[in-house]
BATIKE-337019 format. One record per residue (C-alpha): x, y, z; residue in one letter. Coordinates in nm, 2 decimals. Example, Ala and Ser with C-alpha at 12.3 -4.5 7.8 and 13.67 -1.06 7.14 Angstrom:
// residues 2
<rec <1.23, -0.45, 0.78>, "a">;
<rec <1.37, -0.11, 0.71>, "s">;
//
This chain:
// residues 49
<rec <-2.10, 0.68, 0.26>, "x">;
<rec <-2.07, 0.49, 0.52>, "x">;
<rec <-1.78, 0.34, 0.41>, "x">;
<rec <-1.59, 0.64, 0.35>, "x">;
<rec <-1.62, 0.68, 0.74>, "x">;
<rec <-1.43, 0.41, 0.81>, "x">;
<rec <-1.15, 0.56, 0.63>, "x">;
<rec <-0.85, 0.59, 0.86>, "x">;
<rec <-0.65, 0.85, 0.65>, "x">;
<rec <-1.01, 1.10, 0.67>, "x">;
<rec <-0.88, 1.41, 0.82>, "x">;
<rec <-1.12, 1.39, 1.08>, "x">;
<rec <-1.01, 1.04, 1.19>, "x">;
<rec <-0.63, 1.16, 1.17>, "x">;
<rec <-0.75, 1.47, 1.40>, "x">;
<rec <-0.94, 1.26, 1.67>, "x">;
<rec <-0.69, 1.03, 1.67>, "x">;
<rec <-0.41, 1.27, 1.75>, "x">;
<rec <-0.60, 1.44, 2.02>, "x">;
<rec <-0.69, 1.11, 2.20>, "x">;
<rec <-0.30, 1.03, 2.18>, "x">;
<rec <-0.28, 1.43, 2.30>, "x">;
<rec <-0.50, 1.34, 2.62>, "x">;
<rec <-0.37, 0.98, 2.70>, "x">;
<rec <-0.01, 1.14, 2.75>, "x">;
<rec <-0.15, 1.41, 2.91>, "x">;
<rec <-0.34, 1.19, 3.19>, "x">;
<rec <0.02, 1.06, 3.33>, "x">;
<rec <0.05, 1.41, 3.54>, "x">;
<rec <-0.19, 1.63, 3.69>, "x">;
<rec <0.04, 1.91, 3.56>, "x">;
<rec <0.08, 1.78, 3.24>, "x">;
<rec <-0.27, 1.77, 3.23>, "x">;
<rec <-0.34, 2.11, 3.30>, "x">;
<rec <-0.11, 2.23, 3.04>, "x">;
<rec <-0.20, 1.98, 2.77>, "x">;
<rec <-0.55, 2.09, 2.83>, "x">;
<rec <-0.49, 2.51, 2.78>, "x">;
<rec <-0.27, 2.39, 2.46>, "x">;
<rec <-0.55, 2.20, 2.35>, "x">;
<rec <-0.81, 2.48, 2.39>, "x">;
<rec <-0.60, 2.68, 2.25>, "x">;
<rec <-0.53, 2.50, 1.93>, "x">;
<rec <-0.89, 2.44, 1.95>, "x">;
<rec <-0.90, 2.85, 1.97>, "x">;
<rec <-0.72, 2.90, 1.68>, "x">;
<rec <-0.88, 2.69, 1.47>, "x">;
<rec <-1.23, 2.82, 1.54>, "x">;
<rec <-1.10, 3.21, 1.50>, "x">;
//
């Protein structure tokens, strides 16, 4: 089991890793922060509902 988590291609992995890219590029502006944030919440949002 353990194993399987250090899969890279686990959807999971693929999905944190997106978001941390998401929030690095997002940390260059305050704005772009702000608005990266309500898009993540919001895809965050969706998924949930």
């Amino acid at each position: 089991d353990s194993d399987d988590d250090k899969g890279e291609d686990s959807p999971d992995k693929a999905k944190q890793r997106k978001k941390r890219s998401a929030e690095t590029f997002a940390s260059k502006t305050p704005a772009d922060k702000k608005a990266k944030l309500r898009c993540l919440s919001n895809l965050v949002l969706m998924e949930v509902s």
